[in-house]
Backbone as XML, in Angstrom:
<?xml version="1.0"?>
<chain id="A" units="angstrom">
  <residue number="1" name="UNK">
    <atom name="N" x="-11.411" y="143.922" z="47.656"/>
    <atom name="CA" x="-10.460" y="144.144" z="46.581"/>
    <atom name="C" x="-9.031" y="144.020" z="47.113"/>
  </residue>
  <residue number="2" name="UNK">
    <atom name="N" x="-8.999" y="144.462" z="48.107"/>
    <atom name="CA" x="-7.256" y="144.587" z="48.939"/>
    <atom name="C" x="-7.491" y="143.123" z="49.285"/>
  </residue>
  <residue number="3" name="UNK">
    <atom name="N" x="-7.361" y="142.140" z="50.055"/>
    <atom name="CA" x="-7.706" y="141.044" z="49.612"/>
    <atom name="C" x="-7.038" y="140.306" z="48.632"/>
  </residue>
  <residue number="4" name="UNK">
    <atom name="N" x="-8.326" y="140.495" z="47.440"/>
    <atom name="CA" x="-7.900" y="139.976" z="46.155"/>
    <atom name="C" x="-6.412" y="140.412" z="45.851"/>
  </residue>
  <residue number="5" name="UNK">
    <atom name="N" x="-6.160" y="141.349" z="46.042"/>
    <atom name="CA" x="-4.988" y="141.937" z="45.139"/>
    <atom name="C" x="-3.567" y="141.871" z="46.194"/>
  </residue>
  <residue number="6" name="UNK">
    <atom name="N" x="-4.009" y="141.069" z="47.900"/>
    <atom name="CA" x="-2.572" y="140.350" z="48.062"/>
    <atom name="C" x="-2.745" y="138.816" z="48.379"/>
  </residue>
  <residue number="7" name="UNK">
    <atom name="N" x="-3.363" y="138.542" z="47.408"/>
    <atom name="CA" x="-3.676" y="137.086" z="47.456"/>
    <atom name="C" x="-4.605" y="135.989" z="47.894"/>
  </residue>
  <residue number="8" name="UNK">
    <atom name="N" x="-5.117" y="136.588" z="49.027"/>
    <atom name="CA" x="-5.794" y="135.697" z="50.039"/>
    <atom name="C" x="-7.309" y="135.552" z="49.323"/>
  </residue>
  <residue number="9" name="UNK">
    <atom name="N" x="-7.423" y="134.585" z="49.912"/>
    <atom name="CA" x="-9.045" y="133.666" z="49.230"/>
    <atom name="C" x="-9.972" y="134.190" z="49.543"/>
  </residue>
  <residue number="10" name="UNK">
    <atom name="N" x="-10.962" y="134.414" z="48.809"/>
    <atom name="CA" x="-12.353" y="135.117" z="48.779"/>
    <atom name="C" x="-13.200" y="134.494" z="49.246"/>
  </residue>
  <residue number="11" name="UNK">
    <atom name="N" x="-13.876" y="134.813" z="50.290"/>
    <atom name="CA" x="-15.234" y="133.994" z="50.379"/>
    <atom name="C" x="-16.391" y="134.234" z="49.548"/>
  </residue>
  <residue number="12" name="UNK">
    <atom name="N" x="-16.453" y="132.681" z="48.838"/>
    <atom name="CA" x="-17.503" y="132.412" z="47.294"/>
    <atom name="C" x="-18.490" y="133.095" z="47.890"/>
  </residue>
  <residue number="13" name="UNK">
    <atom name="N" x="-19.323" y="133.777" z="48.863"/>
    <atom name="CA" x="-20.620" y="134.167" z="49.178"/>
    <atom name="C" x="-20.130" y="135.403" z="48.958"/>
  </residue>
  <residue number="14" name="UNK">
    <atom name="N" x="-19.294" y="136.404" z="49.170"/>
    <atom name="CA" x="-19.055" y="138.160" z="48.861"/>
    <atom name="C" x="-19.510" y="138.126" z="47.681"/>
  </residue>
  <residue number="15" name="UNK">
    <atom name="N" x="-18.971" y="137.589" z="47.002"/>
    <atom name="CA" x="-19.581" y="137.567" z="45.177"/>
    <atom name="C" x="-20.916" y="138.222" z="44.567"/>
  </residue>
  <residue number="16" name="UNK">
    <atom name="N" x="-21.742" y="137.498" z="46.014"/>
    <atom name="CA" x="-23.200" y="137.914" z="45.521"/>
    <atom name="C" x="-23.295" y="138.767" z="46.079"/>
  </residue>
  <residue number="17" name="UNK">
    <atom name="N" x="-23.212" y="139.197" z="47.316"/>
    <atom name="CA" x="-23.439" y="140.674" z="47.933"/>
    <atom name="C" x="-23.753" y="141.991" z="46.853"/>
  </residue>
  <residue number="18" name="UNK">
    <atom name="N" x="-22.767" y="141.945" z="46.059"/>
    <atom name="CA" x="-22.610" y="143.483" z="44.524"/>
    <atom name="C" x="-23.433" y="143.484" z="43.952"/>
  </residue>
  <residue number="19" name="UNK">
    <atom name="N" x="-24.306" y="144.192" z="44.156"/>
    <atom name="CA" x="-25.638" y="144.501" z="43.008"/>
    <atom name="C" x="-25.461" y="144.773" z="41.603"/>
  </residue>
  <residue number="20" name="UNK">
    <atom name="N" x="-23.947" y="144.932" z="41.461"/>
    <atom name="CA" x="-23.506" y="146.272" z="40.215"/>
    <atom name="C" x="-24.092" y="147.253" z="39.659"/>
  </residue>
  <residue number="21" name="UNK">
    <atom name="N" x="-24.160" y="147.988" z="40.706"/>
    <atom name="CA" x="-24.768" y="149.174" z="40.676"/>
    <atom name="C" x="-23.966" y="149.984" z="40.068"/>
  </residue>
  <residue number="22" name="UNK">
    <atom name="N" x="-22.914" y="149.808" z="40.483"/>
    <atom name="CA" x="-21.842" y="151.247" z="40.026"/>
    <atom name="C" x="-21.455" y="152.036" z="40.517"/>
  </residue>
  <residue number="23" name="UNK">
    <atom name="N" x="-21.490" y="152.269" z="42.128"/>
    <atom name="CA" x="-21.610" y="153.066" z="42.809"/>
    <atom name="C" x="-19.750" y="153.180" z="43.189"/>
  </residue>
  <residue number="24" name="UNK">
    <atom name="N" x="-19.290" y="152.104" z="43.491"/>
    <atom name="CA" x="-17.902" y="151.467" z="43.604"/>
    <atom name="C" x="-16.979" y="152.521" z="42.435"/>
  </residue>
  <residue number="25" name="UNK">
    <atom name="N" x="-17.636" y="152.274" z="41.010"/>
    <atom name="CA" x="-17.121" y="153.138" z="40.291"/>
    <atom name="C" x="-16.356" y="154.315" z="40.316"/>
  </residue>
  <residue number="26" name="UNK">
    <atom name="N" x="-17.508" y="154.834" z="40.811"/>
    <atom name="CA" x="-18.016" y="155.890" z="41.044"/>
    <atom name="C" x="-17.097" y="156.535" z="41.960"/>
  </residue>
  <residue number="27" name="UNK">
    <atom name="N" x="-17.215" y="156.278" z="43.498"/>
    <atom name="CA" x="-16.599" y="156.454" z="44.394"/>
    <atom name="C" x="-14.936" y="156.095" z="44.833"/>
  </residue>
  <residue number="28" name="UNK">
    <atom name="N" x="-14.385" y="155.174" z="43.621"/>
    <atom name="CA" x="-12.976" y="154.616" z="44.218"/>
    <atom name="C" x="-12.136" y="155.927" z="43.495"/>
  </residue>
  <residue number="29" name="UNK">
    <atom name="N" x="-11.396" y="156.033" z="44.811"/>
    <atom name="CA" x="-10.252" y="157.391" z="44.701"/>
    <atom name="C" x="-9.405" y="156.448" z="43.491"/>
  </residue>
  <residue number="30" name="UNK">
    <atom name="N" x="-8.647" y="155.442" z="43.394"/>
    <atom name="CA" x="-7.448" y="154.771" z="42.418"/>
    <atom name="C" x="-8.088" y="154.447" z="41.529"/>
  </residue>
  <residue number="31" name="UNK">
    <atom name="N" x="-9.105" y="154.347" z="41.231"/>
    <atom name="CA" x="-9.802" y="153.703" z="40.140"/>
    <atom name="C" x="-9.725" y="152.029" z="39.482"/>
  </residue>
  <residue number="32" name="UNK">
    <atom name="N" x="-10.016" y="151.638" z="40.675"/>
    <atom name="CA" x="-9.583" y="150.047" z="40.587"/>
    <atom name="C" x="-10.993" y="149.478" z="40.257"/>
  </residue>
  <residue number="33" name="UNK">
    <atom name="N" x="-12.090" y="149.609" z="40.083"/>
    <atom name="CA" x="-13.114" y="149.455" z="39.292"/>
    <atom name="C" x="-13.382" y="147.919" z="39.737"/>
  </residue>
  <residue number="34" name="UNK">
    <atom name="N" x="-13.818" y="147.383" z="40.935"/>
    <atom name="CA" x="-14.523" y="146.964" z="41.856"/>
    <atom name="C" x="-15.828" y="146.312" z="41.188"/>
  </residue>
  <residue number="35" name="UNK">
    <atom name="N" x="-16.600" y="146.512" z="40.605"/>
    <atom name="CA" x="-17.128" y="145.807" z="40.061"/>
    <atom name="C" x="-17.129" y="144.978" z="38.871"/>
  </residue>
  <residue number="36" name="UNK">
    <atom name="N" x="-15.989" y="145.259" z="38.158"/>
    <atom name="CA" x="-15.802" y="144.801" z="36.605"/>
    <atom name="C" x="-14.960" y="143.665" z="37.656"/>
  </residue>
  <residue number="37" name="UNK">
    <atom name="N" x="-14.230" y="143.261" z="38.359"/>
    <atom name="CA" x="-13.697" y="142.076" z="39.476"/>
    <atom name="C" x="-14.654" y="141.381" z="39.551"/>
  </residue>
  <residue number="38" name="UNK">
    <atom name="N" x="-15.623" y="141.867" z="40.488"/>
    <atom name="CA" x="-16.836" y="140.812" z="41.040"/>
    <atom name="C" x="-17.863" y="140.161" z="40.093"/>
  </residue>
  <residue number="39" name="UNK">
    <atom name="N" x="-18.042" y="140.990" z="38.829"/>
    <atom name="CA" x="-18.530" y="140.561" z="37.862"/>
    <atom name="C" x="-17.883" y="139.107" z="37.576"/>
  </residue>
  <residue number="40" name="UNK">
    <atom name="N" x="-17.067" y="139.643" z="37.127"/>
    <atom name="CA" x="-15.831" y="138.034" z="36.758"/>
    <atom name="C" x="-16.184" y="136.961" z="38.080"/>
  </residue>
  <residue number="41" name="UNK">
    <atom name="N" x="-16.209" y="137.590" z="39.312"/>
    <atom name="CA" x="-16.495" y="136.800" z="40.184"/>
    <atom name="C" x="-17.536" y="136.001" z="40.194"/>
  </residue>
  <residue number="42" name="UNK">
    <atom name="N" x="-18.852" y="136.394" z="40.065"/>
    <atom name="CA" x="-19.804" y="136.340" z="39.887"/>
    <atom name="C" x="-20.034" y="134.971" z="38.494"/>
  </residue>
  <residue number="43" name="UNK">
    <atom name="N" x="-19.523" y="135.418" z="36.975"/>
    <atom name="CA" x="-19.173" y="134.522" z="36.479"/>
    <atom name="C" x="-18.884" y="133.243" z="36.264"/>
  </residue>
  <residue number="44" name="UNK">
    <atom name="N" x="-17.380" y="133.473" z="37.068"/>
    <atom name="CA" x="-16.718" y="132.227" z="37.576"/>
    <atom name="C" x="-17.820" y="131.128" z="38.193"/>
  </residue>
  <residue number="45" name="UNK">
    <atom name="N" x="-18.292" y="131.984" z="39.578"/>
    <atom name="CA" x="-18.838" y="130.937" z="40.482"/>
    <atom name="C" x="-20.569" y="130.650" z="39.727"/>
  </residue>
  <residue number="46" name="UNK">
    <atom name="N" x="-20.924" y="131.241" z="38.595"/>
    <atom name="CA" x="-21.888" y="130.577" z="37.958"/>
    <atom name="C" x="-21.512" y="129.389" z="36.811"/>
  </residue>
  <residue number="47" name="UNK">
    <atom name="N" x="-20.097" y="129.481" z="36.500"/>
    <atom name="CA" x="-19.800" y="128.523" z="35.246"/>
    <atom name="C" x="-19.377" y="126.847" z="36.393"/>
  </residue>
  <residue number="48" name="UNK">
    <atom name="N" x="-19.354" y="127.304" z="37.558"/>
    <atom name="CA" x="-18.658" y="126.274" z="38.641"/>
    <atom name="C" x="-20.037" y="125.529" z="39.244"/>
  </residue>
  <residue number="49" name="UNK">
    <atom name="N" x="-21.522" y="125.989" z="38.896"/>
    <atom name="CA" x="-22.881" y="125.877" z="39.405"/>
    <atom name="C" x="-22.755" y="126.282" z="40.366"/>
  </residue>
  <residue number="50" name="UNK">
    <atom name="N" x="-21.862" y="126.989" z="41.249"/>
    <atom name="CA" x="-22.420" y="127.820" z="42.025"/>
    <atom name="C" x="-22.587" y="128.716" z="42.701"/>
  </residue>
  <residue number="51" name="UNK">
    <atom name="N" x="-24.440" y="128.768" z="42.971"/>
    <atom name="CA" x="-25.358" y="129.746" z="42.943"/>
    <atom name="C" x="-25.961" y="129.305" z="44.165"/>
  </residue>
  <residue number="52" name="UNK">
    <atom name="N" x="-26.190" y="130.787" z="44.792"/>
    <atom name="CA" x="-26.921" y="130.233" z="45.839"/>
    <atom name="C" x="-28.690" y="130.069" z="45.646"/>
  </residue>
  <residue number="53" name="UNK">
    <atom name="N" x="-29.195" y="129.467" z="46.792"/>
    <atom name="CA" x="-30.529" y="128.814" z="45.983"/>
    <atom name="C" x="-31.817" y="130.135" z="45.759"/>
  </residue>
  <residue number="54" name="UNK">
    <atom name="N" x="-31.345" y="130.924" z="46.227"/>
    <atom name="CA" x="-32.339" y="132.297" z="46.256"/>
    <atom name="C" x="-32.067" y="132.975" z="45.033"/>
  </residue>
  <residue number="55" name="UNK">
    <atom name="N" x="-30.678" y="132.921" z="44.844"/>
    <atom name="CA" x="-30.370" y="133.616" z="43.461"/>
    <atom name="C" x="-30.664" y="132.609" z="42.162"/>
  </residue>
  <residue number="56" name="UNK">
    <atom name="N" x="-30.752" y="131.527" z="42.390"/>
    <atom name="CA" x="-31.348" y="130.199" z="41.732"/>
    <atom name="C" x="-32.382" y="130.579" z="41.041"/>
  </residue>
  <residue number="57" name="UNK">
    <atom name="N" x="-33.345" y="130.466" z="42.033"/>
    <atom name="CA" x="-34.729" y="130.937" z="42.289"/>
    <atom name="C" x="-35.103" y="132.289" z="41.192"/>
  </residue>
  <residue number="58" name="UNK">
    <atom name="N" x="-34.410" y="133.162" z="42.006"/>
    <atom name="CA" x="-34.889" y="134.496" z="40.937"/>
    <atom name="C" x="-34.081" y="134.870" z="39.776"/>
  </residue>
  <residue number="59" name="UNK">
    <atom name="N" x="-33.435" y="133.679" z="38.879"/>
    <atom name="CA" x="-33.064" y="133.879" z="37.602"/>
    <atom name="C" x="-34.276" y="133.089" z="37.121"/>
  </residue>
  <residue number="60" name="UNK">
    <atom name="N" x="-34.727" y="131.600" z="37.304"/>
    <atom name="CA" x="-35.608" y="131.016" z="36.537"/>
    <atom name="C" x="-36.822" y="131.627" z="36.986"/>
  </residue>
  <residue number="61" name="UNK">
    <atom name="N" x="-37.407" y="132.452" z="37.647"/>
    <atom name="CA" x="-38.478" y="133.315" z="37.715"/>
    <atom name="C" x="-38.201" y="134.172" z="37.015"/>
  </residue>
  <residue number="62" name="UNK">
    <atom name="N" x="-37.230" y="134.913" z="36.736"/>
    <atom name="CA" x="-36.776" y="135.945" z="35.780"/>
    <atom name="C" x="-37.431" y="135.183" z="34.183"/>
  </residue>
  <residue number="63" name="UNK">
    <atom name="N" x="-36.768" y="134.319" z="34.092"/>
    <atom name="CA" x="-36.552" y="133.333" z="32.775"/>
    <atom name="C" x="-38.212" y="133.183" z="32.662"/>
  </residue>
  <residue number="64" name="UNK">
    <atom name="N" x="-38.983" y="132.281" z="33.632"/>
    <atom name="CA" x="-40.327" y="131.854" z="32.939"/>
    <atom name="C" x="-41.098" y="133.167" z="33.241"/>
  </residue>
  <residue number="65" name="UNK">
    <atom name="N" x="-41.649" y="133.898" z="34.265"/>
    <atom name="CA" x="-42.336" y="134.968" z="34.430"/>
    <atom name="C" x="-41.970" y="136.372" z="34.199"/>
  </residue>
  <residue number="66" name="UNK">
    <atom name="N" x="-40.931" y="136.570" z="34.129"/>
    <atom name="CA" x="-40.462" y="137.788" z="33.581"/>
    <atom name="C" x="-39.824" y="138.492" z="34.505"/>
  </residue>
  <residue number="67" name="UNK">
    <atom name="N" x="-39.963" y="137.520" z="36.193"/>
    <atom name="CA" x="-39.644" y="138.689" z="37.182"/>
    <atom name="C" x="-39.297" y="137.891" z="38.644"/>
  </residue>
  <residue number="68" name="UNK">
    <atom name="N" x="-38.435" y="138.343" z="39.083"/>
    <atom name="CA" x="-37.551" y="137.329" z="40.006"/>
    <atom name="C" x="-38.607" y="136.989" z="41.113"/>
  </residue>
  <residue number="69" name="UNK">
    <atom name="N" x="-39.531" y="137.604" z="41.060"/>
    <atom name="CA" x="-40.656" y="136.861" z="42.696"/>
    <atom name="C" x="-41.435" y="135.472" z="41.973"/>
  </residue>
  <residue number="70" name="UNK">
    <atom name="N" x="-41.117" y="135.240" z="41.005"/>
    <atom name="CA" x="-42.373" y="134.502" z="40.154"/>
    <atom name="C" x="-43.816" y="134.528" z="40.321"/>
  </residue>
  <residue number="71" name="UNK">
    <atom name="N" x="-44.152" y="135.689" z="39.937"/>
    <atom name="CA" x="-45.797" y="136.148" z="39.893"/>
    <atom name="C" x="-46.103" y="136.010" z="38.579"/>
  </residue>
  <residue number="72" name="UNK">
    <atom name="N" x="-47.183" y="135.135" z="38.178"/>
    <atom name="CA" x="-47.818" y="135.125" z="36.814"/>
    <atom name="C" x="-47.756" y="136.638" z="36.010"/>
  </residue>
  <residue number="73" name="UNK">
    <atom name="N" x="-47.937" y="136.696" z="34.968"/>
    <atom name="CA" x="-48.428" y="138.228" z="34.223"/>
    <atom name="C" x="-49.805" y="138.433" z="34.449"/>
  </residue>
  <residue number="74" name="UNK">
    <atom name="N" x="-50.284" y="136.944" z="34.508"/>
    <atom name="CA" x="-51.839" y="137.809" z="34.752"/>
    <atom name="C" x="-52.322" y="138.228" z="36.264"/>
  </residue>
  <residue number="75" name="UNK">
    <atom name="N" x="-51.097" y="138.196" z="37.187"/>
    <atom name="CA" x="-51.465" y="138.509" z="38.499"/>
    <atom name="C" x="-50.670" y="140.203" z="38.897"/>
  </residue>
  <residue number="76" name="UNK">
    <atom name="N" x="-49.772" y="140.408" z="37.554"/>
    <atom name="CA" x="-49.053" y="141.960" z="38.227"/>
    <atom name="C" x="-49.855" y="142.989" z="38.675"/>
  </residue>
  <residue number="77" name="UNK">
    <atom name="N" x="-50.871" y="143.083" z="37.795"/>
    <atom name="CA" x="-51.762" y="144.383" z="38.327"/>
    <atom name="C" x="-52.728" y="144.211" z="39.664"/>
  </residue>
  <residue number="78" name="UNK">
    <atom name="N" x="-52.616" y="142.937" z="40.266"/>
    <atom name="CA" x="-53.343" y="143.159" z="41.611"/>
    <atom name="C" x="-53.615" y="143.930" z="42.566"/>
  </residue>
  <residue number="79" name="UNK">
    <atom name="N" x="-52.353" y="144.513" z="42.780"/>
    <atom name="CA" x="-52.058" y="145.337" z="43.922"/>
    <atom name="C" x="-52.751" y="146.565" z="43.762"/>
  </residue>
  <residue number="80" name="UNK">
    <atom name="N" x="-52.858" y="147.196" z="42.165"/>
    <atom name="CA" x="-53.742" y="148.360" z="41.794"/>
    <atom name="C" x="-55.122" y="148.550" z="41.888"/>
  </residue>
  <residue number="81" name="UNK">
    <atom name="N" x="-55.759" y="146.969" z="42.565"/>
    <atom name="CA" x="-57.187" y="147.040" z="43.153"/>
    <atom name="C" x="-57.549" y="147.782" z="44.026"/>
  </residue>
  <residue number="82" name="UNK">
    <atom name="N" x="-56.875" y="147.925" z="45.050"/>
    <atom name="CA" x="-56.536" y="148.227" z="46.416"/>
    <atom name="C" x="-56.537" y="150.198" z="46.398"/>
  </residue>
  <residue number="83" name="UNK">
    <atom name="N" x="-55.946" y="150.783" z="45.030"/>
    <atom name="CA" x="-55.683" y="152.044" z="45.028"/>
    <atom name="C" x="-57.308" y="152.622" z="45.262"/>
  </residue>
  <residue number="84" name="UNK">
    <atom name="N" x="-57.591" y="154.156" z="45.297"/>
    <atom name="CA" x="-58.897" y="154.538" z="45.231"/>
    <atom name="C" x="-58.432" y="155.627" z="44.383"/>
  </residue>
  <residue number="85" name="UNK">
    <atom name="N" x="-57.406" y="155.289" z="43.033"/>
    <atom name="CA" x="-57.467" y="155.848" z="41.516"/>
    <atom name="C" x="-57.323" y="154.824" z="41.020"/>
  </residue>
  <residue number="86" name="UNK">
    <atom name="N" x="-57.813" y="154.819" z="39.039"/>
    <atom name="CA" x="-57.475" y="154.529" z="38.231"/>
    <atom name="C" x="-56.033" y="154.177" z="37.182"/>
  </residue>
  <residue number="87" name="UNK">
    <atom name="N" x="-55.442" y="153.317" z="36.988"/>
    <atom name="CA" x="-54.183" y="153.519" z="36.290"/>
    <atom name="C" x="-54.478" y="153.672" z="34.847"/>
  </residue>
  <residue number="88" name="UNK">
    <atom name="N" x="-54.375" y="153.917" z="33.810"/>
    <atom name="CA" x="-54.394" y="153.688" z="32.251"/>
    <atom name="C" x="-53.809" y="153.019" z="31.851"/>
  </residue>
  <residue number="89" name="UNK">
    <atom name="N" x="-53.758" y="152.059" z="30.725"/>
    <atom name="CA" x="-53.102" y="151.146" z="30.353"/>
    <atom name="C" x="-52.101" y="151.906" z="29.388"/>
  </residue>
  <residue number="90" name="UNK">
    <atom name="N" x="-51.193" y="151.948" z="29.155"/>
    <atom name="CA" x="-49.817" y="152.390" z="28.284"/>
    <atom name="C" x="-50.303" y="152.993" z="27.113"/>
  </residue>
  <residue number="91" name="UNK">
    <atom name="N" x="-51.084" y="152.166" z="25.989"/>
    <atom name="CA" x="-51.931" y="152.987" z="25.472"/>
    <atom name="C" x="-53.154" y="153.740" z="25.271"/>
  </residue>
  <residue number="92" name="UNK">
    <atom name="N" x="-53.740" y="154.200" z="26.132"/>
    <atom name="CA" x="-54.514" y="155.300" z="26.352"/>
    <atom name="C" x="-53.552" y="156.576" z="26.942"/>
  </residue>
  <residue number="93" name="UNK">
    <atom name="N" x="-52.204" y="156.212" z="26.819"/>
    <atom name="CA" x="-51.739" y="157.502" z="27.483"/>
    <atom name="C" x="-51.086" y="158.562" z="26.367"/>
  </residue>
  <residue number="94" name="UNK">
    <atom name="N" x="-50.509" y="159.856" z="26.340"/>
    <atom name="CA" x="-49.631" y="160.312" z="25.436"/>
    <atom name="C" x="-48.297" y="160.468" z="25.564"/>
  </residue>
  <residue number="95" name="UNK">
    <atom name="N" x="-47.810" y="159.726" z="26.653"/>
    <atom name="CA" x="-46.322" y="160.257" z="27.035"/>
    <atom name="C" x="-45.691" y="158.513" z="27.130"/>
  </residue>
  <residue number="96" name="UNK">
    <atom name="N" x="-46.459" y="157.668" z="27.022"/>
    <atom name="CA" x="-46.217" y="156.511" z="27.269"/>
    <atom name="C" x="-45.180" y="156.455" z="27.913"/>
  </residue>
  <residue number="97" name="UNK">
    <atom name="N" x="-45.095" y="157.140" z="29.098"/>
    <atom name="CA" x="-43.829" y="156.635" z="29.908"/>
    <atom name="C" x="-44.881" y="156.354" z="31.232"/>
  </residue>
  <residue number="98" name="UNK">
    <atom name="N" x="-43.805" y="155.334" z="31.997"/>
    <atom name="CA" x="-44.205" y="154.542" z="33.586"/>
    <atom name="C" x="-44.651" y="155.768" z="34.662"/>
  </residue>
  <residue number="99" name="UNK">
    <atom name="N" x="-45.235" y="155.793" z="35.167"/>
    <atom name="CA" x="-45.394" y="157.022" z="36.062"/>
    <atom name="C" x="-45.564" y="156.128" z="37.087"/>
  </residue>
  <residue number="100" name="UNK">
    <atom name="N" x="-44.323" y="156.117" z="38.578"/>
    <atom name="CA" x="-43.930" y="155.609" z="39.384"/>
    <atom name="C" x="-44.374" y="156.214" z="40.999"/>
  </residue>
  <residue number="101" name="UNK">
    <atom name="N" x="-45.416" y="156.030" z="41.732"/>
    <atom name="CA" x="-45.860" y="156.874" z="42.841"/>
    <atom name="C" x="-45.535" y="156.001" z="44.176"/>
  </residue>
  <residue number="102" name="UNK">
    <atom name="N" x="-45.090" y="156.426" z="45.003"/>
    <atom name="CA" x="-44.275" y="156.007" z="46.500"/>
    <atom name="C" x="-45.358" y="156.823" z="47.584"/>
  </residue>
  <residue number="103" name="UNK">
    <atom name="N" x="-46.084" y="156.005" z="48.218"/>
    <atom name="CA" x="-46.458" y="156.379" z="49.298"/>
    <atom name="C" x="-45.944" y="155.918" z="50.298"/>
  </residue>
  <residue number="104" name="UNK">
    <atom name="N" x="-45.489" y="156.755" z="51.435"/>
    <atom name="CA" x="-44.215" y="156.703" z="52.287"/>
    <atom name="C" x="-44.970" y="155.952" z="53.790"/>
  </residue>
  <residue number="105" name="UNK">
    <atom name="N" x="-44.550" y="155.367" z="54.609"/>
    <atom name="CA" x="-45.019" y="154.403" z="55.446"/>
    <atom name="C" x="-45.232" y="155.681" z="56.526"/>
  </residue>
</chain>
């Protein structure tokens, strides 16, 4: 941002680094709002084509499969073979919310 704001040229690759998370927000003492910038950044260097080829990649996987690795839909639940429980499908449940479990390495 200091940078940007005394002139000097950005390198087109920082752009992608920002997840926009919000965290920047969040944390800037002046409130110079750091991501609503890179956004624009971000923008820019997509209306210019360019993108780098990974981020390429996981928009049109986004676009045809639903999800930036490009895994079919009929391949998401694979990994739940492997468990030694059962998952329920969304409707058989009553809370229909995601129930998210992390087993730690």
């Amino acid at each position: 941002m200091r940078k940007k704001q005394l002139g000097y040229k950005i390198e087109e690759a920082n752009g992608w680094y920002c997840t926009s998370c919000g965290e920047c927000l969040l944390r800037c003492p002046r409130d110079v709002k750091p991501m609503e910038f890179l956004i624009e950044v971000k923008s820019s260097l997509v209306e210019q084509g360019e993108i780098p080829v990974s981020i390429q990649k996981a928009l049109e996987n986004s676009f045809v499969h639903k999800n930036p690795w490009g895994r079919p839909k009929s391949k998401r639940n694979e990994w739940t073979t492997e468990l030694d429980f059962g998952i329920p499908h969304i409707s058989q449940t009553e809370s229909k919310r995601l129930l998210l479990l992390y087993h730690g390495l």
